[in-house]
Backbone as numpy.savetxt, mean C-alpha at the origin, in Angstrom:
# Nx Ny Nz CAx CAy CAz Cx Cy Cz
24.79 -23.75 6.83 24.55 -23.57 5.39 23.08 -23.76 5.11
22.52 -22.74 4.64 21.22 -22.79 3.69 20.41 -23.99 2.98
19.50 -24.39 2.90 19.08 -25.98 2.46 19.32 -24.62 1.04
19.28 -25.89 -0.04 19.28 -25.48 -1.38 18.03 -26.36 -2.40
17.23 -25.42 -2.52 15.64 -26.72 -3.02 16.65 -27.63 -3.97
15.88 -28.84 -4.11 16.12 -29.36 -5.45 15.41 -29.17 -6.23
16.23 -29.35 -8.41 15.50 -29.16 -8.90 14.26 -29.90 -9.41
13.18 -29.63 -9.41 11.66 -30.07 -9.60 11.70 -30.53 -11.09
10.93 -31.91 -11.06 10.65 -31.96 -12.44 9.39 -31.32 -12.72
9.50 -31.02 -14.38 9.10 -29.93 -14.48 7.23 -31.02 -14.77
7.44 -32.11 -14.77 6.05 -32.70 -14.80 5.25 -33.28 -13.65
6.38 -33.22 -12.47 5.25 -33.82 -11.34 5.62 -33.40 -10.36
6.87 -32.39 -10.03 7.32 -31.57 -9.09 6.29 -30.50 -8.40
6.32 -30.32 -7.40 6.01 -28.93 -6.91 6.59 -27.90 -6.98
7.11 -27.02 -6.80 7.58 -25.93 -6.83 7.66 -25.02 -5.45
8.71 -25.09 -5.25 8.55 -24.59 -3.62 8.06 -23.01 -3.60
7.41 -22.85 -3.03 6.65 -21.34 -2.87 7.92 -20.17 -2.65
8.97 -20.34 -1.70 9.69 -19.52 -1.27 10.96 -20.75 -1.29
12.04 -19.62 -0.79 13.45 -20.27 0.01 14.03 -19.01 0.68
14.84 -19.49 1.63 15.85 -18.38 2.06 17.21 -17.86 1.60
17.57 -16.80 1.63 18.97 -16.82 1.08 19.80 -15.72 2.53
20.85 -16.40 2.99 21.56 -15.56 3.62 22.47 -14.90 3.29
22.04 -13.53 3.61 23.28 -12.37 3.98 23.78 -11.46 5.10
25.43 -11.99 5.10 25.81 -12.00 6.23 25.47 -13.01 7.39
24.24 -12.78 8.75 24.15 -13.35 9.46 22.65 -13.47 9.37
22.16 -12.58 8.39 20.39 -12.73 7.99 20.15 -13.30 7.23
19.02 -14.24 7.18 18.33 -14.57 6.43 16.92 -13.95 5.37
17.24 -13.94 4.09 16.32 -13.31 3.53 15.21 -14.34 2.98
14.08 -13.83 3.32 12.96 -14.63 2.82 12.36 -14.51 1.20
12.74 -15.30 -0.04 12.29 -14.82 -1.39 10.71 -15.66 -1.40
10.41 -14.93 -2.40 8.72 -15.25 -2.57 9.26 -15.92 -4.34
9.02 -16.77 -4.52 9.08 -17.38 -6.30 7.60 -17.06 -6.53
7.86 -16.65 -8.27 6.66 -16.67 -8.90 7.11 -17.13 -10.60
6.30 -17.66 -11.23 6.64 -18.03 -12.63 5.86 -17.74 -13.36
6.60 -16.74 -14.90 5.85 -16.09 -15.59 6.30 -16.93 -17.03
5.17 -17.35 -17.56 5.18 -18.22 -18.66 5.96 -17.11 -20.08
5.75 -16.05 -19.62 6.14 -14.95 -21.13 7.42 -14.06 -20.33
7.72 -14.43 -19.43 9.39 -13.52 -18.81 11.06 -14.60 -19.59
11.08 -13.90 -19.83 12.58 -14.76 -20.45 13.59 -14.62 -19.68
13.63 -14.37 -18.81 14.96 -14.09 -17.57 14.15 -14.27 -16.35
14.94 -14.23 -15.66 15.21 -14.45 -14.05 15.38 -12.38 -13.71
13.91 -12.71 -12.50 14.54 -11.00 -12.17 13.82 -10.99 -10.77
14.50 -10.00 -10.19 14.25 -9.66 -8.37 13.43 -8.70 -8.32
12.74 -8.33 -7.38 12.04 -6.85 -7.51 11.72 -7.22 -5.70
12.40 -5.86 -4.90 12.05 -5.53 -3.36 10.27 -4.64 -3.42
9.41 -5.65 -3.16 7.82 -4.82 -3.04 8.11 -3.82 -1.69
7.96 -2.19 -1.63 7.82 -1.54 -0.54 6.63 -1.63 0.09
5.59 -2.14 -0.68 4.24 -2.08 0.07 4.06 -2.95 1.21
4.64 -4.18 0.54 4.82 -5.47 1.25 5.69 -5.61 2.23
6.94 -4.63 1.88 8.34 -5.14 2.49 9.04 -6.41 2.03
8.24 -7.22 1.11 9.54 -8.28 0.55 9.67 -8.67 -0.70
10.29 -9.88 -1.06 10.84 -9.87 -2.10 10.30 -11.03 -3.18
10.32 -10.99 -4.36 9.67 -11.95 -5.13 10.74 -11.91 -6.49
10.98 -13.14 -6.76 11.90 -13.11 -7.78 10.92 -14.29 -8.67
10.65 -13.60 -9.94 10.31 -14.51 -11.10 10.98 -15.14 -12.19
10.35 -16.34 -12.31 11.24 -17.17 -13.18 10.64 -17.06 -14.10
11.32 -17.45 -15.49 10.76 -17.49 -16.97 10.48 -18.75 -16.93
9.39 -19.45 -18.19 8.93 -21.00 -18.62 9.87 -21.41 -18.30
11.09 -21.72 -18.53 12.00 -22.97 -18.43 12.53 -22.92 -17.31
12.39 -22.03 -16.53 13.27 -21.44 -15.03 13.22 -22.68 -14.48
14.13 -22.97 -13.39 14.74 -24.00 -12.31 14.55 -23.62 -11.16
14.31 -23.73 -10.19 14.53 -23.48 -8.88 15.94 -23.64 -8.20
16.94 -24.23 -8.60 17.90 -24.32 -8.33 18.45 -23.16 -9.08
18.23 -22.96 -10.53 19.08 -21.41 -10.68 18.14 -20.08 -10.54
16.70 -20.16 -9.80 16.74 -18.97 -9.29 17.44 -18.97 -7.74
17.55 -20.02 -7.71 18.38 -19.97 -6.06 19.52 -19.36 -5.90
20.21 -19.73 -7.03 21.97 -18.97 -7.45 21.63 -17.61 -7.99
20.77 -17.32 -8.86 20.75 -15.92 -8.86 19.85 -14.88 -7.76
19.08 -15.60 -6.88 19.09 -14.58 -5.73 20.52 -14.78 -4.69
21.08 -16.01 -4.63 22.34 -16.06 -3.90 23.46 -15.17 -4.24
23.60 -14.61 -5.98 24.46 -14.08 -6.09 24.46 -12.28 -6.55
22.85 -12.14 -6.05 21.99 -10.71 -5.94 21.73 -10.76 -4.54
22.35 -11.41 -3.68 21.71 -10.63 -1.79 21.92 -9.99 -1.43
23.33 -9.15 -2.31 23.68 -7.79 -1.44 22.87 -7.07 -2.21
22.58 -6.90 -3.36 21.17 -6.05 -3.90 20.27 -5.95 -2.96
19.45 -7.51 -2.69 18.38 -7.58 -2.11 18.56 -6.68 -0.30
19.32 -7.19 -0.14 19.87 -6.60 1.62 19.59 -5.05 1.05
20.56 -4.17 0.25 20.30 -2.50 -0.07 19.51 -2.52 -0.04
18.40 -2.86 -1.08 17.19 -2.38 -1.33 16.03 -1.92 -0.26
16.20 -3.78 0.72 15.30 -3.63 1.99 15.99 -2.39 2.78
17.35 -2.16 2.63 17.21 -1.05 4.36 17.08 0.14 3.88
16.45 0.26 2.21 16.25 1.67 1.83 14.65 1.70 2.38
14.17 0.94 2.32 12.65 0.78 2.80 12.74 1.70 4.21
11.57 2.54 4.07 11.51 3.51 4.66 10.76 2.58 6.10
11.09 2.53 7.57 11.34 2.15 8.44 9.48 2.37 9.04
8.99 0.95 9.77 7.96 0.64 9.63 7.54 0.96 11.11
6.07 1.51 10.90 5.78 2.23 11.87 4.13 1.77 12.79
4.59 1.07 13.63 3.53 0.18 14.62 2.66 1.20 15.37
1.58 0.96 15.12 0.12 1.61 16.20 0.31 1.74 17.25
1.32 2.49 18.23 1.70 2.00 19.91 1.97 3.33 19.76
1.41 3.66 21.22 2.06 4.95 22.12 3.31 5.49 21.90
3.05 6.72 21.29 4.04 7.67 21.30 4.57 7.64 19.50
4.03 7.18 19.02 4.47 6.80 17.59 3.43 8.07 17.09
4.24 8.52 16.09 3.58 9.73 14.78 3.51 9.20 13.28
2.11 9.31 13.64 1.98 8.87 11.53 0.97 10.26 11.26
0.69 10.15 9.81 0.46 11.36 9.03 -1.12 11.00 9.04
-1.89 12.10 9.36 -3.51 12.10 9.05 -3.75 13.01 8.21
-4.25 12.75 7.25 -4.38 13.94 5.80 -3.51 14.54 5.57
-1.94 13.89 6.18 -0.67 14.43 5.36 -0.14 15.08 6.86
-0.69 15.72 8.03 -0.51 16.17 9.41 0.19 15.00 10.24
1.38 15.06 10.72 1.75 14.18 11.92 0.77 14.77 13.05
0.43 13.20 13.50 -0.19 13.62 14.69 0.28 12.38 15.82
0.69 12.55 16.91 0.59 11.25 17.72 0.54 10.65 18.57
0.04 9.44 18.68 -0.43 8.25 19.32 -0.07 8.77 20.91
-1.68 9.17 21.61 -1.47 9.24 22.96 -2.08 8.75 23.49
-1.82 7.64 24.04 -2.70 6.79 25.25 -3.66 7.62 26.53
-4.45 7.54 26.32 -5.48 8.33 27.66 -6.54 7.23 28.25
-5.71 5.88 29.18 -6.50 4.80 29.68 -7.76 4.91 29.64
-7.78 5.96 30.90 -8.52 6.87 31.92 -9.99 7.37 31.37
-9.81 7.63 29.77 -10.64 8.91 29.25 -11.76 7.37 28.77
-13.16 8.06 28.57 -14.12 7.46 27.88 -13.80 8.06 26.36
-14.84 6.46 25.80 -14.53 6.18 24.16 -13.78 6.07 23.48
-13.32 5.65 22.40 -12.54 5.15 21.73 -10.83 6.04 21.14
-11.38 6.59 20.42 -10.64 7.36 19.05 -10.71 8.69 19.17
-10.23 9.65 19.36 -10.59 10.72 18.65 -9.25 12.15 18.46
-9.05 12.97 17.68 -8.40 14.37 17.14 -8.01 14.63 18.86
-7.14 15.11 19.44 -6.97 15.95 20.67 -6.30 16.96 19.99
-5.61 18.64 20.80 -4.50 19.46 20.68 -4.08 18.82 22.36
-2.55 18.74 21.55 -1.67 18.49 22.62 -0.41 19.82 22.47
0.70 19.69 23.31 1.70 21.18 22.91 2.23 20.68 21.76
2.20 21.49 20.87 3.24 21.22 19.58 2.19 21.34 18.23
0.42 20.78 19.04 -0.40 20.36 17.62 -1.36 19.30 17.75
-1.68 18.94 16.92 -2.75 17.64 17.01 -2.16 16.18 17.11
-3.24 15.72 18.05 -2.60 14.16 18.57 -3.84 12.90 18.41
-3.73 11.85 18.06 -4.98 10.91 18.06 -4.83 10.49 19.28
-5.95 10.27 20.31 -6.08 10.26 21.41 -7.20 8.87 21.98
-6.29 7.98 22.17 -6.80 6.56 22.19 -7.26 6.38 23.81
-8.46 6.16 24.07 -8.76 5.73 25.41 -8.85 4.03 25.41
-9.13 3.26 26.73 -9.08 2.18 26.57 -7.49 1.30 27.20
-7.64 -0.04 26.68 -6.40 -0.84 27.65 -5.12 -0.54 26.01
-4.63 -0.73 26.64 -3.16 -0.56 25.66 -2.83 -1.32 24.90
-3.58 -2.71 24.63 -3.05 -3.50 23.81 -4.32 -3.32 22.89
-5.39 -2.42 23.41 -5.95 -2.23 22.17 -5.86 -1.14 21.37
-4.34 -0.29 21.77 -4.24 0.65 20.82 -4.43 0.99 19.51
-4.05 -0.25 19.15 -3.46 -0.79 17.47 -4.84 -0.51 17.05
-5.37 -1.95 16.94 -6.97 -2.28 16.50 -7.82 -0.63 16.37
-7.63 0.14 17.64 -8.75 1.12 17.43 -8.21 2.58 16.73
-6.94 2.40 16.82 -6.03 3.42 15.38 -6.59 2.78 14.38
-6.61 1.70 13.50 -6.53 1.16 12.68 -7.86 1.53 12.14
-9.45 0.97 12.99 -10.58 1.40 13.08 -10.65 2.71 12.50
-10.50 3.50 13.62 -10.47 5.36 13.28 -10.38 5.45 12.38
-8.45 5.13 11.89 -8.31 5.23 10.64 -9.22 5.35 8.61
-10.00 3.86 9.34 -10.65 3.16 8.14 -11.99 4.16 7.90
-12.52 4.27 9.13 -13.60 5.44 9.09 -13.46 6.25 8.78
-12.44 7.41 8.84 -12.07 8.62 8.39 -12.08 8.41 6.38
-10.83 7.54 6.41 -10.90 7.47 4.87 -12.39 7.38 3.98
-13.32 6.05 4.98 -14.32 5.93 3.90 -15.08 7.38 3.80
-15.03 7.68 4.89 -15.90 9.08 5.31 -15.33 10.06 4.02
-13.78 10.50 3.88 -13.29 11.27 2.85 -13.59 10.77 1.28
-13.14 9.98 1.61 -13.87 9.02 -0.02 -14.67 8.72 -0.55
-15.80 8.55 0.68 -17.17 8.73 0.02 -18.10 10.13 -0.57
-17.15 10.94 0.39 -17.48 12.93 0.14 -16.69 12.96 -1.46
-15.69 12.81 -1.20 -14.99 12.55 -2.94 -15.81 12.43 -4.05
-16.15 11.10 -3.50 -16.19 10.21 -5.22 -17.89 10.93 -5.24
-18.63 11.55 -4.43 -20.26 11.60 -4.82 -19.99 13.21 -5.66
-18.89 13.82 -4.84 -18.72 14.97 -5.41 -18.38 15.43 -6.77
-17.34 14.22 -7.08 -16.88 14.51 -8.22 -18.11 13.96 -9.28
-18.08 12.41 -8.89 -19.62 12.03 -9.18 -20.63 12.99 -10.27
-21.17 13.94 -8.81 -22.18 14.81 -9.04 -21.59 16.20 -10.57
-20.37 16.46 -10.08 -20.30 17.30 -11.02 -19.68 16.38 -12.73
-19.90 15.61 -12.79 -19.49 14.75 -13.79 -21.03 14.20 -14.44
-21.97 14.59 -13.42 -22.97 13.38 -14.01 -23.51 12.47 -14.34
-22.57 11.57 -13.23 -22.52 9.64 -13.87 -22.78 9.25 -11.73
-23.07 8.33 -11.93 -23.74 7.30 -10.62 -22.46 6.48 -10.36
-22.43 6.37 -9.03 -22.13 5.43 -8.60 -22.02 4.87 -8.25
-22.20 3.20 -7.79 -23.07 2.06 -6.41 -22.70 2.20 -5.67
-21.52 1.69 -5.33 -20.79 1.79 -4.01 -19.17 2.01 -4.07
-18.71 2.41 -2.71 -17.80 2.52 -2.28 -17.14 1.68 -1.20
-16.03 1.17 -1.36 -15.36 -0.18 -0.69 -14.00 0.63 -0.37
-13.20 0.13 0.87 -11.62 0.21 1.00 -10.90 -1.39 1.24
-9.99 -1.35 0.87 -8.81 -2.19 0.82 -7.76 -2.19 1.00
-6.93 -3.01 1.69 -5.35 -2.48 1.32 -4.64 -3.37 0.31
-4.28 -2.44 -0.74 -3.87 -3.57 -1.91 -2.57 -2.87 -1.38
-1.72 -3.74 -2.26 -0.18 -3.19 -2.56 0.19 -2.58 -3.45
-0.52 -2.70 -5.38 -0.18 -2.11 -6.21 -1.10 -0.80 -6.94
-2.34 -1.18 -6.58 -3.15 0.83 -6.86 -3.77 0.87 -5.86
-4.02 2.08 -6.58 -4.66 3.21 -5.42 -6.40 3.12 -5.27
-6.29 2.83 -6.31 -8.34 2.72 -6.44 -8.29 1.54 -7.92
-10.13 1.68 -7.97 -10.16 1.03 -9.05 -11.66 1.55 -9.02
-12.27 1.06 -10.31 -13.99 1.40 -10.74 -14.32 0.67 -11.97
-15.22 -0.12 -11.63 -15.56 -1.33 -12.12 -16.60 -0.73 -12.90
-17.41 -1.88 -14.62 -17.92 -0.94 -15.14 -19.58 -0.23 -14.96
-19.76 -1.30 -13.32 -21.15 -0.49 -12.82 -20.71 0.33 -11.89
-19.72 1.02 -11.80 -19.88 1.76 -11.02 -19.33 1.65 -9.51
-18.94 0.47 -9.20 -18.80 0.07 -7.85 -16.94 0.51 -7.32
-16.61 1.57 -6.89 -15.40 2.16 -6.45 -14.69 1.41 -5.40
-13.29 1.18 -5.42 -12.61 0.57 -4.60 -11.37 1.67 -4.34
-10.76 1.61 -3.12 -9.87 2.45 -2.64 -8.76 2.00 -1.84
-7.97 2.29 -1.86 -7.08 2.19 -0.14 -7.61 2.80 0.78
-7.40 2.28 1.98 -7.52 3.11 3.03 -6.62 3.67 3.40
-5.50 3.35 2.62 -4.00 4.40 3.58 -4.20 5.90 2.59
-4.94 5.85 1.96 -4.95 7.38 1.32 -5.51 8.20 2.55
-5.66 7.61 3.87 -6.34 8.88 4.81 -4.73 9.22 5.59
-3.45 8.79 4.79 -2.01 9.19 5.34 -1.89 9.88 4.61
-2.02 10.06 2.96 -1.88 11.47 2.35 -2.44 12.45 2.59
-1.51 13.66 2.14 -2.39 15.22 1.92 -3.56 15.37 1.63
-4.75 15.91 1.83 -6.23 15.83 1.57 -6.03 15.85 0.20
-5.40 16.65 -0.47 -5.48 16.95 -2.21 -4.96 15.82 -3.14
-4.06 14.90 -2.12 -4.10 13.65 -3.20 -5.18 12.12 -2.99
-5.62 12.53 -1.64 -6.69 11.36 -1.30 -8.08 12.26 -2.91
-8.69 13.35 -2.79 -9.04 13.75 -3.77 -9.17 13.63 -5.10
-7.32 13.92 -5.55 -7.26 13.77 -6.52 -7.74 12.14 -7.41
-7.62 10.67 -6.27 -7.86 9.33 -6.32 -8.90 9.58 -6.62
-9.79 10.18 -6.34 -11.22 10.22 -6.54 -11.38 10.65 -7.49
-11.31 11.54 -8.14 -11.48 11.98 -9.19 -10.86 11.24 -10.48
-10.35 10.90 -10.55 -9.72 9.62 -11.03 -10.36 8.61 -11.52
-10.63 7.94 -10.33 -11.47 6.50 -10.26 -13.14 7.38 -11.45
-13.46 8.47 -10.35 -15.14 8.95 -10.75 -14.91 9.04 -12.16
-13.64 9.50 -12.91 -13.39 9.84 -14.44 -13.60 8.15 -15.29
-13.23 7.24 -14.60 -13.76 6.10 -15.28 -15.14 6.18 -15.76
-16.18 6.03 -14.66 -17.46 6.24 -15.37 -17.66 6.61 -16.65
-16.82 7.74 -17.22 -16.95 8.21 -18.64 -16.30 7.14 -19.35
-14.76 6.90 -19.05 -13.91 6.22 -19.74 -13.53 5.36 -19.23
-13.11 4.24 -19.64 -13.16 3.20 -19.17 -11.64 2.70 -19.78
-10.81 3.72 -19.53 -9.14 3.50 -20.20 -8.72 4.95 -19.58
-7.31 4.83 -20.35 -6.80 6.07 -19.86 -6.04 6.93 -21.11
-6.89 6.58 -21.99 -7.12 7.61 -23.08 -6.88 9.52 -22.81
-6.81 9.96 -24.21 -6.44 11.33 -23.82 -7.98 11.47 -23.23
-9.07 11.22 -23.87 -10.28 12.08 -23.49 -10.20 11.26 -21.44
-10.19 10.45 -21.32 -9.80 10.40 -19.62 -9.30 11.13 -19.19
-7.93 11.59 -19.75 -7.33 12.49 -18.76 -7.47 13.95 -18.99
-8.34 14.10 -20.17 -9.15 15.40 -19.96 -10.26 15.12 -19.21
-10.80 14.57 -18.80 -12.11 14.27 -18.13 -11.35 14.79 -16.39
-10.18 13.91 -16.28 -9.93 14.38 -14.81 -9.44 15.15 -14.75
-8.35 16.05 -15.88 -8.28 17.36 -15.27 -9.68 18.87 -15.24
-10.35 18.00 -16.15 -12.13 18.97 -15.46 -12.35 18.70 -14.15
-12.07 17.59 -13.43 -12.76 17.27 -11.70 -11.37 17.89 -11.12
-10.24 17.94 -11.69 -8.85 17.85 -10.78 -8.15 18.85 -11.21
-7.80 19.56 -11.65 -6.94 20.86 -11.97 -5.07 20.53 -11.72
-5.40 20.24 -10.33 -3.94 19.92 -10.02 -3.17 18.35 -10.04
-3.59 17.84 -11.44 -3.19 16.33 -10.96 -2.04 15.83 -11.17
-0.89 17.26 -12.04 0.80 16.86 -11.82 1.08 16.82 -10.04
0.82 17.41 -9.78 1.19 17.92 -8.18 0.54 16.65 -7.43
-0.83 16.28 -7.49 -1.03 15.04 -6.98 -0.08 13.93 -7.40
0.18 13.50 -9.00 0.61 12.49 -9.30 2.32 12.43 -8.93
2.70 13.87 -8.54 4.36 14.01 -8.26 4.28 13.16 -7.11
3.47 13.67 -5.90 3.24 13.65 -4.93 3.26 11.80 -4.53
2.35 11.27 -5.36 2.28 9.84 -5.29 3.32 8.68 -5.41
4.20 9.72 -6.47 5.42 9.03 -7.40 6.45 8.80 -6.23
6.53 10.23 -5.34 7.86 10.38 -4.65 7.49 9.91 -3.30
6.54 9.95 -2.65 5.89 9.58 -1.43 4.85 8.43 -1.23
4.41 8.05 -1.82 3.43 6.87 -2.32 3.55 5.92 -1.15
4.87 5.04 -1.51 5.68 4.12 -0.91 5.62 3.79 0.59
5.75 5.19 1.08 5.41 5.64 2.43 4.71 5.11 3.16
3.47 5.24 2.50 1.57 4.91 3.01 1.83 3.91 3.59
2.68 2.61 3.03 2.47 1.20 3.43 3.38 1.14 4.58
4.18 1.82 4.96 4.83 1.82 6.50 4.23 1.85 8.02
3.04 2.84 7.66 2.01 2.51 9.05 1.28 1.26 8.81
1.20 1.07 10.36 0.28 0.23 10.97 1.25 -1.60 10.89
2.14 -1.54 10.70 3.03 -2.85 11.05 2.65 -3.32 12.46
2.67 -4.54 12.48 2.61 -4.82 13.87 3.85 -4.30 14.88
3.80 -4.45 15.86 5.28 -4.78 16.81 5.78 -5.55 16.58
């Protein structure tokens, strides 16, 4: 049987960060968080993350968010095995480069790092080196490519917009895609180098449309459909596939 926290007073208690809840013969790991303005108790499965965080309202207990993730685990269990199945940097594995499967072929033997091969079928990333440093120098490649696309992006759109911008940064957040701060300084994912070229793009244009606006006002989103033309098709694209991005690069 499951330890069950006790409940914390609410003046000198801690608050336990997490607990487990089992279903079936698994154990699920919850993440607690407490929102001073939520009036209920609610679950939410993060796909970016892969797990789970259930928030409590001001008066929440730890003992009854314990019973209501205990008596939501078969929720929580669905939800995770809808999570689209996570995909580790190792030989022989296919992830998407500008939206293209390409994959993971070990070539010990070959000098330098990283690079595009044709193999039968199509294009393959072609890792030289010892095997346990597959991961690390996918990962590398990876990060380079994106800043490389993102930085062609954002100067482009940039340029035809008319506005500056300092710099360009990548990250892996969990909840957006970019951001643009109000000097100018652009932030990105790097898993946008797993989407289609036209929605890593469309991010850019996006973020560069801040410079003007600094919301997402109608005149914003006339601003980006001047840099972007196609940004239902990008934003479909994000809505239904998005989720995805965060599946590469899991460990083993």
């Amino acid at each position: 049987m499951l330890f069950r926290p006790a409940q914390p007073s609410p003046a000198t208690a801690t608050e336990p960060a997490t607990f487990r809840v089992r279903v079936g013969v698994e154990e699920i790991l919850v993440t607690l968080r407490r929102n001073l303005r939520a009036r209920r108790y609610t679950l939410r499965v993060r796909a970016a993350t892969r797990d789970v965080v259930l928030t409590l309202p001001a008066r929440g207990t730890v003992n009854e968010a314990y019973d209501f993730a205990r008596r939501h685990a078969g929720w929580i269990k669905l939800r995770l095995d809808r999570l689209p199945q996570a995909v580790a940097f190792l030989p022989g594995a296919v992830i998407p480069l500008r939206g293209i499967p390409h994959p993971i072929l070990h070539v010990p033997e070959a000098r330098g790092t990283v690079w595009v091969g044709q193999v039968e079928g199509g294009p393959a990333l072609c890792v030289a080196g010892e095997v346990a440093h597959v991961g690390r120098r996918v990962t590398d490649f990876l990060k380079r490519e994106a800043r490389r696309d993102l930085l062609e992006a954002s100067r482009r759109h940039a340029a035809a917009l008319g506005v500056s911008i300092t710099r360009v940064t990548l990250r892996d957040t969990a909840s957006r895609w970019g951001s643009c701060s109000a000097k100018g300084a652009l932030s990105y994912s790097w898993r946008l180098i797993f989407a289609p070229a036209f929605v890593l793009d469309y991010l850019a244009a996006h973020e560069v449309a801040h410079r003007r606006e600094m919301n997402h006002g109608p005149r914003f989103w006339a601003t980006v459909d001047r840099l972007f033309p196609a940004r239902a098709q990008a934003e479909a694209w994000l809505k239904t596939r998005g989720a995805e991005l965060h599946r590469y690069g899991a460990d083993d």
